[in-house]
N, C-alpha and C positions, 0 to 999 in steps of 0.2 A: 677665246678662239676655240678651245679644244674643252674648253668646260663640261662641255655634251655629251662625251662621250663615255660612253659605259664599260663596263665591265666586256660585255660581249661582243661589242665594237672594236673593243681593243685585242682583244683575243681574234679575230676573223681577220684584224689590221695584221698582225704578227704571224700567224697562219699562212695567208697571201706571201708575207715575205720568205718565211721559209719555204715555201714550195718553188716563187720567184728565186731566190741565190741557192738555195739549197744548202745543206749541214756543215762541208767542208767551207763557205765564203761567209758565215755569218760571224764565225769569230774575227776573219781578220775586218769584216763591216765593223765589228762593233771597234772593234782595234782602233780604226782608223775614225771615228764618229768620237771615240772619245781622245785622242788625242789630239783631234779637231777643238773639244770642248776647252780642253787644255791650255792651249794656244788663244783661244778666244776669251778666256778670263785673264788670262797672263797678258793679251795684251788691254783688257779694261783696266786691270791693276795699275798700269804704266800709265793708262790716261788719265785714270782718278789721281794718279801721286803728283802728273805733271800739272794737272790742275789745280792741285791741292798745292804745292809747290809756288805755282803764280800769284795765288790769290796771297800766299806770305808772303810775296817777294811785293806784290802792291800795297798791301797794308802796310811795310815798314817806311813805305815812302814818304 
């Protein structure tokens, strides 16, 4: 999806943002983006375990 894009694409994308929220909103942006990320692995981990979990709970049967 995002394979495409460049060096300068990316830089013009980032540009845009900072002038959009401005200096003092982009820490707590990334703040809350990454503790987004956080949360969205933490809860993959819990579905790979529960599944991981099931599939030995079926084999033993």
């Amino acid at each position: 999806m995002f394979e495409n894009i460049g060096g300068s694409e990316l830089l013009l994308i980032l540009f845009v943002v900072f002038i959009f929220f401005g200096p003092k909103k982009l820490p707590e942006l990334g703040k809350s983006i990454g503790k987004g990320m956080r949360e969205f692995r933490s809860a993959m981990r819990g579905l790979q375990e529960d599944v991981q979990n099931s599939t030995k709970i079926d084999e033993k049967k």
